[in-house]
N, C-alpha and C positions, 0 to 999 in steps of 0.2 A: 768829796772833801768838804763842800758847802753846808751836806748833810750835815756831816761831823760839827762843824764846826759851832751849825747850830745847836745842835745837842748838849758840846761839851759847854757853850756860851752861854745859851738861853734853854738849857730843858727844852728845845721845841725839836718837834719832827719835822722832818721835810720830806715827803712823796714827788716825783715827778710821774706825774700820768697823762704821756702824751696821748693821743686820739686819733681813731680811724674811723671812716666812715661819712664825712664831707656834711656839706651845710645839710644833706637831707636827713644826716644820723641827727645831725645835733637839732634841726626841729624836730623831730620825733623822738627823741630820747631813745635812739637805737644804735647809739656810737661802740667801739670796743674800746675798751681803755685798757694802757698797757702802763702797768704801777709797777713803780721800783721803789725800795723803802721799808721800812720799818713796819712787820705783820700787825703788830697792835697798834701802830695809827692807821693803819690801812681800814681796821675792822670800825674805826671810829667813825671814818669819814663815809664809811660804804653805803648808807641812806643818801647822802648826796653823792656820790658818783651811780648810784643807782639810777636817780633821777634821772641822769642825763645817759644811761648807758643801760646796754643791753648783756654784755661779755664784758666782766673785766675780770684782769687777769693779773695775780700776783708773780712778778718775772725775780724776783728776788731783791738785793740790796741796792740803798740808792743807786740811778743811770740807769739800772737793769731796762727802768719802761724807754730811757730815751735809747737804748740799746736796740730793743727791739724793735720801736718804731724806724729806725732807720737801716735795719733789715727788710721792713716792709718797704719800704722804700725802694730798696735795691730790687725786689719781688716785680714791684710796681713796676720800673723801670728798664726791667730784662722785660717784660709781658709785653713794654709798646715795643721795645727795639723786634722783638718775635714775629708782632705782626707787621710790623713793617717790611720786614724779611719775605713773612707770609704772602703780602699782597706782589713786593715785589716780585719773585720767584713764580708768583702766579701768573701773573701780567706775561713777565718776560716767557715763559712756557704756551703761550696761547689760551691760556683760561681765565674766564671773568673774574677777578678775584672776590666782585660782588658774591657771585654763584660760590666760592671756596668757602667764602664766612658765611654763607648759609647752610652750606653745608658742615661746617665744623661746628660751628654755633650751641649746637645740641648735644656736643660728647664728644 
């Protein structure tokens, strides 16, 4: 709606392109960027989201990138409740859960 509005207001675009990959993507320039928005400002601005990124990825119409980023999120967030599970269920079974995550760790 915001997009819109600035479009139909001011001719301007608006991209949201949230970011994954933490303080070490963003000092290296190896972030993934997840753009929602408009294909031909996307293609304008793509020397600077380059800079800063590695993967970015056109998700569709505005929200699409903040869509997806809090999909990842959701990804993120089932992964620790898993291992939590992981260690607990290990523990309680008699095994080191150290030894499980070494063992799993790999594949």
């Amino acid at each position: 709606e915001i997009a819109t509005r600035l479009w139909e207001q001011r001719r301007a675009y608006a991209l949201d392109a949230p970011v994954s990959g933490g303080d070490v993507g963003a000092r290296n320039g190896t972030l993934t960027i997840m753009v929602g928005g408009d294909a031909s400002a996307l293609e304008r601005v793509m020397p600077v989201l380059l800079a800063m990124g590695k993967k970015i990825t056109h998700l569709g119409p505005p929200g699409a990138g903040q869509v997806c980023k809090a999909a990842n999120q959701i990804m993120v967030a089932a992964q620790m409740v898993a291992m939590g599970e992981m260690l607990v269920f290990s523990k309680k079974s008699g095994v080191d859960p150290a030894k499980v995550i070494e063992a799993v760790k790999g594949g």
